[in-house]
C-alpha positions as CSV (number, residue, x, y, z in Angstrom):
1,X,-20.5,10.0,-11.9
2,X,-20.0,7.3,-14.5
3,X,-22.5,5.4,-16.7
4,X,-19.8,2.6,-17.6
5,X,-16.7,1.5,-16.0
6,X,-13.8,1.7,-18.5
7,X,-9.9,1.5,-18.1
8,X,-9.4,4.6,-16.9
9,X,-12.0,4.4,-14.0
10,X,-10.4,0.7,-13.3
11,X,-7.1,2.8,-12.6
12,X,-8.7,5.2,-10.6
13,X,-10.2,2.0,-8.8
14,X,-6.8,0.4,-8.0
15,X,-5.1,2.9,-7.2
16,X,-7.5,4.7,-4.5
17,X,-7.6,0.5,-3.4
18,X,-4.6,0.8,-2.9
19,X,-4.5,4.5,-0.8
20,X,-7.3,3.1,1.5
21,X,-5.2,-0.5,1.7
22,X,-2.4,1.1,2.7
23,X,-4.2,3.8,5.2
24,X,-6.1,0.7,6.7
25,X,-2.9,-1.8,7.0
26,X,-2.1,-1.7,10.9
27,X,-5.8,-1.8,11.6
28,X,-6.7,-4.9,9.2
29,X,-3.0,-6.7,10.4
30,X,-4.5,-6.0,14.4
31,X,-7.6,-7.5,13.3
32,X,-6.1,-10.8,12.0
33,X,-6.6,-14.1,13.9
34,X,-8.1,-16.3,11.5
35,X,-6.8,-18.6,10.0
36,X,-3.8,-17.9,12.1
37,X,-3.0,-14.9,14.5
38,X,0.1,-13.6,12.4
39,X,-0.9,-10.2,11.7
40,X,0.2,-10.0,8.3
41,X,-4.1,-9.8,6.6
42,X,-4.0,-6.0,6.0
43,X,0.5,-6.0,5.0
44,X,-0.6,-9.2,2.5
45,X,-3.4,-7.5,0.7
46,X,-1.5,-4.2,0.1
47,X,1.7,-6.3,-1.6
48,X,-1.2,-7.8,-3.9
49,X,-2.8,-4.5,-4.8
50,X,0.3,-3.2,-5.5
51,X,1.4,-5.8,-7.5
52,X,-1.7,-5.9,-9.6
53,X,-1.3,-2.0,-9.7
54,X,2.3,-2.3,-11.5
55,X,1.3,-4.9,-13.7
56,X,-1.3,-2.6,-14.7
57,X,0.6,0.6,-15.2
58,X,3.1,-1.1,-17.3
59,X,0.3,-1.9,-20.0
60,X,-0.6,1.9,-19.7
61,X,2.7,3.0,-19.9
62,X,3.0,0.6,-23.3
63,X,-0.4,0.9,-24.7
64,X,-2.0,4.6,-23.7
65,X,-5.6,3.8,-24.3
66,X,-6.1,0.1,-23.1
67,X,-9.0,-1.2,-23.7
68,X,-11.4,-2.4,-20.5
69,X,-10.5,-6.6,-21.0
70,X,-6.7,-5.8,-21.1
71,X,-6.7,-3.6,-18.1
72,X,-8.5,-6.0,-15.9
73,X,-6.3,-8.8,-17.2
74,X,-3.5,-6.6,-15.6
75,X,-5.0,-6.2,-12.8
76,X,-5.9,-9.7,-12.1
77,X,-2.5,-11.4,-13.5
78,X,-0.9,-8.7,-11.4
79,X,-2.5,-9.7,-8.5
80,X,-1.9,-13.6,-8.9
81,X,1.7,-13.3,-9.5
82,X,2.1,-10.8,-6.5
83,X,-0.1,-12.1,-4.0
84,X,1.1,-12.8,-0.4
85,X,-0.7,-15.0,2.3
86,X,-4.2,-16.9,2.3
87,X,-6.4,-13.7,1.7
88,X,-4.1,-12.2,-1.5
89,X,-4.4,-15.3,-3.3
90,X,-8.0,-15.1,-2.7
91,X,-8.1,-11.4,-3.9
92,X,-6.8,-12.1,-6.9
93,X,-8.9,-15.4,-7.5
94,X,-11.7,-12.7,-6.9
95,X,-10.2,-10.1,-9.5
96,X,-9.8,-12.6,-11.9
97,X,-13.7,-13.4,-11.5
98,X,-14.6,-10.0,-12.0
99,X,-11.9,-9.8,-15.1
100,X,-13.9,-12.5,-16.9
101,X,-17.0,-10.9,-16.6
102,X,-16.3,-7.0,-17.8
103,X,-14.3,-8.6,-20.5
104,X,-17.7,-7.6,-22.5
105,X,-18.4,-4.3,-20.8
106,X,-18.2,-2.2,-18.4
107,X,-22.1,-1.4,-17.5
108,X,-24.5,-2.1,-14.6
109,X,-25.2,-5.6,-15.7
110,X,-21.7,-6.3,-16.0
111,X,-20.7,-4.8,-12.9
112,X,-23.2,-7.1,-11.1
113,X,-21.9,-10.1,-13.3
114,X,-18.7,-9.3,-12.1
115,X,-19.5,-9.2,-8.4
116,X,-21.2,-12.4,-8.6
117,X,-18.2,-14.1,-10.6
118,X,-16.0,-12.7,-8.1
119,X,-17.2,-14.2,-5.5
120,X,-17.8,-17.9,-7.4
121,X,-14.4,-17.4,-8.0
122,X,-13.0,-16.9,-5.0
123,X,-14.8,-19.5,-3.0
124,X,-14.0,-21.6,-5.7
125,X,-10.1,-20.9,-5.1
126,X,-10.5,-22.5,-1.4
127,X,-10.3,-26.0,-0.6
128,X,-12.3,-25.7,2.8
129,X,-14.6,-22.7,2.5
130,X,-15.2,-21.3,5.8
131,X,-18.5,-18.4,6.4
132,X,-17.2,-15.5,8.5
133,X,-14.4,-14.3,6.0
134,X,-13.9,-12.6,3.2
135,X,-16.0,-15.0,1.0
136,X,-18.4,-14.0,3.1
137,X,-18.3,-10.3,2.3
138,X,-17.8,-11.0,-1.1
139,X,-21.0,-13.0,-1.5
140,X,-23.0,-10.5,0.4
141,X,-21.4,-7.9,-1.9
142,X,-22.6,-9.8,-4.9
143,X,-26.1,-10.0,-3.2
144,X,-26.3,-6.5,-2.8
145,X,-24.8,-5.8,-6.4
146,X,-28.2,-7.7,-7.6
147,X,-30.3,-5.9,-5.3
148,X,-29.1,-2.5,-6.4
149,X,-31.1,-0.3,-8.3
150,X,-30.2,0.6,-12.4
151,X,-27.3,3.3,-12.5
152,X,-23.2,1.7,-12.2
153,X,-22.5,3.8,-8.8
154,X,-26.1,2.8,-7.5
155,X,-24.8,-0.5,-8.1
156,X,-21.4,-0.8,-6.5
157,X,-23.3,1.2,-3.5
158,X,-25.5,-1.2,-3.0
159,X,-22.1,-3.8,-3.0
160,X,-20.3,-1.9,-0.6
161,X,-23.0,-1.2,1.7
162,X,-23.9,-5.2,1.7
163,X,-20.4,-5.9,1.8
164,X,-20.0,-3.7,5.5
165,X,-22.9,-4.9,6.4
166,X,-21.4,-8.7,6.2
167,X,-18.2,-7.4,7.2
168,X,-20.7,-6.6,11.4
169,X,-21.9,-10.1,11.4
170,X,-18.5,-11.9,10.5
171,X,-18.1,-12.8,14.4
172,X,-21.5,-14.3,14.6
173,X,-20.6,-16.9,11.9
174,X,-16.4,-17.5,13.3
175,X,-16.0,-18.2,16.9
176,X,-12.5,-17.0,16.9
177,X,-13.7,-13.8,15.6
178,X,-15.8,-13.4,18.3
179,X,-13.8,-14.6,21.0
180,X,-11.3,-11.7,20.2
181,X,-14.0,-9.7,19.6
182,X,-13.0,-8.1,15.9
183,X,-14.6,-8.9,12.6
184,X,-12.6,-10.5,10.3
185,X,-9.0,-9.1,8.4
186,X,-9.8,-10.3,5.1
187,X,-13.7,-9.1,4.7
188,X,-12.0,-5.8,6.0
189,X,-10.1,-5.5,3.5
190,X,-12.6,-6.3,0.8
191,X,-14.7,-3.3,1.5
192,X,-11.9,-1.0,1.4
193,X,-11.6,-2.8,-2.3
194,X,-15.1,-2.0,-3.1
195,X,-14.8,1.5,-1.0
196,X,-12.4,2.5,-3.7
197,X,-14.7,1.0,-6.7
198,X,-17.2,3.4,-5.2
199,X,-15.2,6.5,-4.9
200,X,-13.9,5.5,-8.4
201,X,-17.2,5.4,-10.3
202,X,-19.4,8.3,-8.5
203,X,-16.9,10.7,-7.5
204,X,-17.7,10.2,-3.9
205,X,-16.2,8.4,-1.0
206,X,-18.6,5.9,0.5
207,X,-20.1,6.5,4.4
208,X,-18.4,6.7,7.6
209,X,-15.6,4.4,9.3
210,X,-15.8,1.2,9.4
211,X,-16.9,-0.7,12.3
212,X,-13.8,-2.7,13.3
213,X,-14.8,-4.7,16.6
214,X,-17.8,-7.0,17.2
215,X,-20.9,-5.9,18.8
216,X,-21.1,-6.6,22.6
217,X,-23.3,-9.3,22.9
218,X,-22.6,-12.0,20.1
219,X,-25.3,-14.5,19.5
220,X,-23.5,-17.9,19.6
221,X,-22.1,-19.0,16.2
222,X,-23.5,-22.2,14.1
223,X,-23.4,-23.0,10.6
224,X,-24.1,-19.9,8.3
225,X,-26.5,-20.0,5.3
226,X,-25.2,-21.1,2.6
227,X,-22.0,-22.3,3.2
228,X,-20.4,-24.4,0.7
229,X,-17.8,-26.1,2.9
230,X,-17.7,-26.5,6.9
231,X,-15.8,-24.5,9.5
232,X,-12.4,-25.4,10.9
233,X,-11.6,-22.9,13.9
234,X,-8.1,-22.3,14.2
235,X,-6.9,-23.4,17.6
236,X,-3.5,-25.6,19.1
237,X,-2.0,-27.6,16.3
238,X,-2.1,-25.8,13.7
239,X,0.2,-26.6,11.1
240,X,3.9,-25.0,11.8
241,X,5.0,-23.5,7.9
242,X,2.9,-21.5,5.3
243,X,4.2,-22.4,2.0
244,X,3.1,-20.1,-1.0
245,X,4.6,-20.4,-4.5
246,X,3.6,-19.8,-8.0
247,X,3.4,-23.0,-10.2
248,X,3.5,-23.1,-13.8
249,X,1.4,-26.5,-14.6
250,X,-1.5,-27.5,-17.1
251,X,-5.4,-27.4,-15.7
252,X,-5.3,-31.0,-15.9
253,X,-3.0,-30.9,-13.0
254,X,-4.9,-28.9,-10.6
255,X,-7.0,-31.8,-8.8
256,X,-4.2,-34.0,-8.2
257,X,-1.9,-31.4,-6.5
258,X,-5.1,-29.8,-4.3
259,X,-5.8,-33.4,-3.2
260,X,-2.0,-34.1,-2.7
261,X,-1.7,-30.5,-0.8
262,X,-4.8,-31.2,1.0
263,X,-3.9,-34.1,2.6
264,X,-0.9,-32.2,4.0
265,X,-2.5,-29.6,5.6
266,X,-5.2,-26.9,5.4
267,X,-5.6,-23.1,4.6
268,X,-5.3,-24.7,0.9
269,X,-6.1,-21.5,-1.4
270,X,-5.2,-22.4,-5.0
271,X,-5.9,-19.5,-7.5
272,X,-4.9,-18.6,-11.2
273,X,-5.6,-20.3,-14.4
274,X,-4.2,-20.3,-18.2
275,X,-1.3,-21.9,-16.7
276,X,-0.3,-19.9,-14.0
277,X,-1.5,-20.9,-10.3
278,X,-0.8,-19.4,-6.8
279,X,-0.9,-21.7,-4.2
280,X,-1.2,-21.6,-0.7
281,X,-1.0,-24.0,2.3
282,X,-0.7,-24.2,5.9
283,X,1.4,-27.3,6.5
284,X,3.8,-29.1,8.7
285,X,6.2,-30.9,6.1
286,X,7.4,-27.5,3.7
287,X,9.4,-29.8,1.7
288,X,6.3,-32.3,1.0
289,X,4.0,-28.9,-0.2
290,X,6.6,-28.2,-2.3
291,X,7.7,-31.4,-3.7
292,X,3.9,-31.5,-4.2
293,X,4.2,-28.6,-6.8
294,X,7.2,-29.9,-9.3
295,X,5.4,-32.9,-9.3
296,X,2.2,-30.8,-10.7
297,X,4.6,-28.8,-12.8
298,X,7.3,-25.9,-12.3
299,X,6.7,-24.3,-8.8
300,X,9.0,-20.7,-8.5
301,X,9.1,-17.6,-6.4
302,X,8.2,-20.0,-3.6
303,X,8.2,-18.4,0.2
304,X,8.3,-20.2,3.6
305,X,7.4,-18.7,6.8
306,X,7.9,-20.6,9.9
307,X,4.8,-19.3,12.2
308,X,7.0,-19.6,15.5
309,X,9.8,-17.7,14.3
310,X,7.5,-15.2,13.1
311,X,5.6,-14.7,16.5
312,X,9.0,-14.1,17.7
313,X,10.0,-11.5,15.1
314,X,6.9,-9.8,15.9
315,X,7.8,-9.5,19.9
316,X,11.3,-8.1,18.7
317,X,9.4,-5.4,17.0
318,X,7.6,-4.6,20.3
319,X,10.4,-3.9,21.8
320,X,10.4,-7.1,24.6
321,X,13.8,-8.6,23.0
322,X,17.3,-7.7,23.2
323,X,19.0,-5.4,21.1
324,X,19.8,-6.9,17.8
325,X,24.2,-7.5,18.2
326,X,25.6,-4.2,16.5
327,X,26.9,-4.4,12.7
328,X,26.2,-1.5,10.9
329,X,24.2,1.3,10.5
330,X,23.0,2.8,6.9
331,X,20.3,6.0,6.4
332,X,18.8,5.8,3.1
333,X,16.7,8.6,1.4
334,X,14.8,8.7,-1.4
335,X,15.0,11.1,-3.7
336,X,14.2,12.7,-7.2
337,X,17.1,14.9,-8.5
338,X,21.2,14.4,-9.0
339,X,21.7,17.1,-6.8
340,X,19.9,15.7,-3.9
341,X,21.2,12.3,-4.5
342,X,25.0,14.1,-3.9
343,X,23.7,16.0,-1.0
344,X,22.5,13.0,0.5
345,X,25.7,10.6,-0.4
346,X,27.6,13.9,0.9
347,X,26.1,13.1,4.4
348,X,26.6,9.5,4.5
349,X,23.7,8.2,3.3
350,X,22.3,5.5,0.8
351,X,20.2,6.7,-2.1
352,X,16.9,5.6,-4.0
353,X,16.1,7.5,-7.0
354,X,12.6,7.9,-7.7
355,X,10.5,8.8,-10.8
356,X,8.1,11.3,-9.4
357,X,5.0,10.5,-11.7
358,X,5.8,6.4,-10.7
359,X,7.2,6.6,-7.0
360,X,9.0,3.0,-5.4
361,X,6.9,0.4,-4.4
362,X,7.5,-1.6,-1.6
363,X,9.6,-4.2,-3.4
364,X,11.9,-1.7,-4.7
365,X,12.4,-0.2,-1.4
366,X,13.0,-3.6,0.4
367,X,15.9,-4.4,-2.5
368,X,17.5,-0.8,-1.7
369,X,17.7,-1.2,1.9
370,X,19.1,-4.7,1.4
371,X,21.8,-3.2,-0.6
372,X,22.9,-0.7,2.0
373,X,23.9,-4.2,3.9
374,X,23.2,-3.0,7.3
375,X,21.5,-4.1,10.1
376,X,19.9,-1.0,11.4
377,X,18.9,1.4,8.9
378,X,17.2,4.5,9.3
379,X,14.5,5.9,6.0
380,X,13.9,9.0,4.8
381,X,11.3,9.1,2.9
382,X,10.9,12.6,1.7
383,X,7.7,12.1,0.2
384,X,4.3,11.8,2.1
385,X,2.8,9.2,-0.4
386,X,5.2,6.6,0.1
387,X,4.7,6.0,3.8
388,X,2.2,2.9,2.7
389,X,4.2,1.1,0.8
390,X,7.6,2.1,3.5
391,X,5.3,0.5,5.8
392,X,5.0,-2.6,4.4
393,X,8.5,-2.8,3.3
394,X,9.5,-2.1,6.9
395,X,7.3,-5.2,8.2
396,X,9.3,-7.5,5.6
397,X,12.4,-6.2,6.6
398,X,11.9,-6.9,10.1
399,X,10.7,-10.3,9.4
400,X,14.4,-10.6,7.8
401,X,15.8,-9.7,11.2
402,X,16.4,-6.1,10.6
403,X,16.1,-2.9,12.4
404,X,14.0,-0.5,10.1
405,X,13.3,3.3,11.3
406,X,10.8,4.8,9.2
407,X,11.2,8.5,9.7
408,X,8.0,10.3,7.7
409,X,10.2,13.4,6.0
410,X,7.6,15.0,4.2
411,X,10.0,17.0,1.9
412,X,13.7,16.3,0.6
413,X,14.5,19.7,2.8
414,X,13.4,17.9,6.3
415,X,15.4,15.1,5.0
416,X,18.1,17.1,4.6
417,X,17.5,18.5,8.2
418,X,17.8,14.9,9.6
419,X,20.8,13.9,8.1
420,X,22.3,16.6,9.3
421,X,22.6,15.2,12.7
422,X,22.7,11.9,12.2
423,X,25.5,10.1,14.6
424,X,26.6,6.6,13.7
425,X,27.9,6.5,17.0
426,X,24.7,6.8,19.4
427,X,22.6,4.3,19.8
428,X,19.9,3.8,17.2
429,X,16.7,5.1,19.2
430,X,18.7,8.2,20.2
431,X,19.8,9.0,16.3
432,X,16.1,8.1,15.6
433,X,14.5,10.9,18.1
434,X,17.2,13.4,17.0
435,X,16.8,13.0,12.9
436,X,13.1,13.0,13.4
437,X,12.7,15.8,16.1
438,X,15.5,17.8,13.3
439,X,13.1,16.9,10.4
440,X,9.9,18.4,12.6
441,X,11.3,21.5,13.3
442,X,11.6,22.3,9.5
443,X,8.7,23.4,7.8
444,X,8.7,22.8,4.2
445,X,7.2,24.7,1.3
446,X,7.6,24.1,-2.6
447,X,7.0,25.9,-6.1
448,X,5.1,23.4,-8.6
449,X,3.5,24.7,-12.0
450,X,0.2,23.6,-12.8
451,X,-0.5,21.1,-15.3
452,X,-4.4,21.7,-15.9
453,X,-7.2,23.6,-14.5
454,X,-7.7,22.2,-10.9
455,X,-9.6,23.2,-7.8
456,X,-7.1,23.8,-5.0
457,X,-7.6,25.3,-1.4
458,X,-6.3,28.6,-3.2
459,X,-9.2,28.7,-5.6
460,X,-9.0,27.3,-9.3
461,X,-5.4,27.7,-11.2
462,X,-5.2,27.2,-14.9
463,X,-2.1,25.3,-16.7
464,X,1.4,27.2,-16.4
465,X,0.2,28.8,-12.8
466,X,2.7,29.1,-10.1
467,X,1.7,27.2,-7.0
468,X,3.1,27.6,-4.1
469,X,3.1,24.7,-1.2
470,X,3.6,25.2,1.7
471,X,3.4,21.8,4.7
472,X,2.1,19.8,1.9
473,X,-1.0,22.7,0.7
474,X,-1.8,24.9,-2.2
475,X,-1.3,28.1,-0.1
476,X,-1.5,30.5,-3.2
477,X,-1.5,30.9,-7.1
478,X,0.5,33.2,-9.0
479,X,1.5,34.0,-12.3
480,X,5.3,34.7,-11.6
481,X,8.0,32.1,-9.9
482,X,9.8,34.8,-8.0
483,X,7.3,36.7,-7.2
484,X,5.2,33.5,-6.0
485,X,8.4,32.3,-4.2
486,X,9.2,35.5,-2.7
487,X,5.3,35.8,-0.7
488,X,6.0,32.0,0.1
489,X,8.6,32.8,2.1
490,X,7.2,35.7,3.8
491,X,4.9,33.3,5.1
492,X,7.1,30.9,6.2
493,X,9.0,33.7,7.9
494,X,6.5,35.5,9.5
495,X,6.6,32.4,11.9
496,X,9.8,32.9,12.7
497,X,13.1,30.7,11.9
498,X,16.7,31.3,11.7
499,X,17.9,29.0,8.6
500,X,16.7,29.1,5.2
501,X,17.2,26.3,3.1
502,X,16.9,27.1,-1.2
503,X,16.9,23.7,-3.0
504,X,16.9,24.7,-6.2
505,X,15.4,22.2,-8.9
506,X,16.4,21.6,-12.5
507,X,15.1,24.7,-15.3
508,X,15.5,27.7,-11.8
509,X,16.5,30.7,-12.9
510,X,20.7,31.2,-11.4
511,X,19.1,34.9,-9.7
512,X,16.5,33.2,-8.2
513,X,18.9,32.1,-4.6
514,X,20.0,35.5,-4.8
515,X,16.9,37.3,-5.1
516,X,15.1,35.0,-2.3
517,X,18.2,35.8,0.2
518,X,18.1,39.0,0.2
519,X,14.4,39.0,0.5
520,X,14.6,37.2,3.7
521,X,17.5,39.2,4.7
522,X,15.5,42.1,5.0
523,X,12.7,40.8,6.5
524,X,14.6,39.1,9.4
525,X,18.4,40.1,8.9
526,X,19.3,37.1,11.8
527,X,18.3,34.9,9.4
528,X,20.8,32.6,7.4
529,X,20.3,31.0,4.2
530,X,22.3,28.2,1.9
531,X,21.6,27.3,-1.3
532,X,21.9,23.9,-3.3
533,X,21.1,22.9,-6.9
534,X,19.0,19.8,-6.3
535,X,17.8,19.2,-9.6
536,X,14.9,17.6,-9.0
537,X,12.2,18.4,-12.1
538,X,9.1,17.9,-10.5
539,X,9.5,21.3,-8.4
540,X,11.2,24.3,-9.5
541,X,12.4,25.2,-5.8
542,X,12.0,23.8,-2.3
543,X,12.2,25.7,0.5
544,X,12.8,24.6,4.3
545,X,12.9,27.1,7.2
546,X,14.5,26.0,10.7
């Protein structure tokens, strides 16, 4: 547990955001119907987290030990320049609020200072504030962040618990909410924000799942205490284009460009400062809401979404359209060493390198499977922490009119395994069900060394350990990488299978294949085994059995 926040616990904070943003992104997108029914709330916040997230390990990666002020600026800029949709430009309005306020600190007091400029900040971001939202939940958050007694993780406690509880009685305050039946996308995502600021500070993560639907019987809605603006319920009408774009203009030109954009339109979030704004506006003319922006200053990075065309993207991804007219189809994997990589090109696929300590984010996947200029394109992924941010990328993809498979290869040997019977030729659902029933059948193990003393399901290992993986768990520690690898694949065997696959990674020992064939030679002599130098340096050997 932690007396102050600092920059490292503001890592930890945006990156487990980020985990729970990404494990709650289907649910939060389902949830979405205010202001309009899109289903993009839970897609738009993770892009923004993981925007501010990058932003934020680049200062790390330049600067060590950052100080608190610096980190948070990272975080926040990160998030303006990256945010998508109404509720991530209102995220990062809200991380800039909290910014301001640990800029002296990273205490109690500060913590509630931060909650409570957080949420000034954020409601101050929207032209038309509307209760039932995620101002909502970040004013009760602030509330309960006052309320809460002395100690920091008693404090964001007290936050998340008000927040969830805000989160219940969204539906009561927003008659579309309630009419669908769900509480609201972007207070949903909020307190899986302040979830993580728990788990970050006291070690812990915060109670039970969180209610997603509205209570049965919903008392009728009617203006909600303290509301700063007045509701506008989203109904026929609604403006056809959302317009977002970052703009580059003196403060002195904000009011003239809200009131210009206001009159245009609604859904006006305008967030940022120091010169640099994100705006945001539902409107019917795209050109005016732009034209609106170079006349405030230099609008860029600007993104228009026609809402009809996107209702219809979202039925072809259901499955209700046609099959998109054939023009290619491309596999691309990710993966971590040259020898992979060659494997991979050596079956006809595409191929993403990836850093293992700083694995793609969804941006960097998007621009890879643009380059593989296909239409349909099938993704290994070969590592279980990038489905999230696949996810996403997939949903933008789709929205481009592509076909995106996301096939959830845990290791670069089930990848493997898929590409191996991969057919251009069948149609793309049938190559789909055979890579990923292929990549099933193979269970996976891998050899690691240990960096640090750790707790793992094995028991405690101690830097330089051997630990061997195997489906994703620490299955044992030893002191010796051929005799670790050797019991590893025992166990695998013991299960049966009839090929062996020895990746071996960069720094192996040559006897190492040799020594691991005959081993499984003798204990099942039916069994076959090939070898490949993958060179990957984050694992000493991988291991698939089939």
């Amino acid at each position: 547990m932690l007396d102050t926040l600092d920059a490292a616990a503001v890592r930890t904070w945006y990156r487990l955001a980020l985990a729970a943003l990404g494990q709650a992104r289907e649910e939060i997108d389902a949830l979405n119907v205010f202001p309009v029914p899109d289903g993009d709330t839970g897609t738009n916040l993770y892009l923004t987290v993981e925007s501010a997230a990058a932003h934020a390990e680049t200062l790390f990666a330049d600067h060590p030990e950052p100080g608190l002020g610096p980190v948070m600026t990272a975080v926040s800029r990160g998030a303006l320049v990256g945010a998508r949709g109404n509720s991530g430009v209102i995220l990062a309005q809200w991380l800039r609020g909290a910014a301001a306020a640990l800029a002296d600190g990273g205490g109690p007091e500060q913590l509630r200072r931060a909650l409570a400029g957080a949420a000034e900040a954020a409601y101050q971001a929207v032209a038309e504030p509307v209760e039932g939202t995620l101002l909502t939940v970040a004013a009760a958050a602030a509330r309960g962040a006052q309320a809460g007694p002395g100690p920091l993780p008693a404090v964001a406690e007290a936050a998340y618990r008000a927040a969830r509880e805000a989160l219940v009685r969204t539906p009561q305050q927003l008659d579309v909410l309630a009419d669908a039946g769900v509480v609201d996308a972007g207070g949903r995502g909020l307190v899986a924000v302040l979830g993580a600021l728990v788990d970050a500070v006291s070690g812990q993560t915060p109670m039970g799942p969180v209610a997603l639907r509205a209570a049965a019987a919903v008392p009728a809605p009617g203006p909600a205490a303290g509301c700063d603006g007045h509701e506008r319920p989203a109904g026929p009408g609604h403006p056809a284009f959302e317009v977002i774009y970052l703009l580059d203009a003196p403060d002195e030109a904000l009011p003239g460009l809200r009131s210009r954009l206001a009159g245009l339109g609604d859904s006006l979030v305008v967030g940022g400062g120091d010169g640099l704004w994100s705006v945001h506006v539902h409107v019917d003319d795209a050109g005016a809401a732009v034209e609106a922006g170079v006349a405030a200053g230099r609008p860029h990075r600007i993104r228009i979404t026609h809402f009809a065309e996107a209702a219809a993207r979202a039925g072809e991804r259901v499955g209700e359209l046609a099959e998109p007219a054939p023009s290619g189809r491309a596999v691309l994997s990710v993966v971590t060493g040259s020898g992979l990589a060659e494997l991979c090109e050596q079956a006809g696929s595409a191929v993403l390198f990836a850093d293992p300590d700083h694995p793609p984010a969804s941006v960097e996947l998007v621009e890879a499977v643009r380059r593989c200029a296909a239409r349909e394109v099938v993704l290994l992924l070969n590592d279980p922490e990038l489905r999230a941010a696949a996810g996403a990328a997939a949903d933008q993809l789709r929205e481009e009119g592509l076909r995106i498979a996301v096939l959830p290869t845990r290791s670069p040997v089930q990848g493997l395994a898929a590409l191996a019977v991969h057919e251009p030729a069948r149609r793309f659902d049938e190559d789909v069900v055979a890579m990923t029933s292929a990549a099933g059948a193979t269970r996976y193990a891998e050899l690691a060394v240990a960096e640090g003393e750790s707790w793992t399901m094995a028991g405690v290992c101690q830097a330089g350990d051997v630990l061997g993986l195997i489906d994703g768990d620490v299955a044992l520690i030893g002191t010796d990488l051929a005799d670790t690898a050797r019991t590893v694949l025992s166990r695998m065997l013991a299960a049966g299978g009839e090929l062996v696959t020895l990746v071996l990674g960069e720094g192996a020992p040559d006897t190492l294949a040799a020594l691991l064939d005959a081993h499984a030679r003798r204990q099942r002599p039916e069994v076959d085994t090939v070898v490949y130098h993958g060179g990957q340096e984050s694992a000493p050997l991988l291991i698939g059995v089939e």
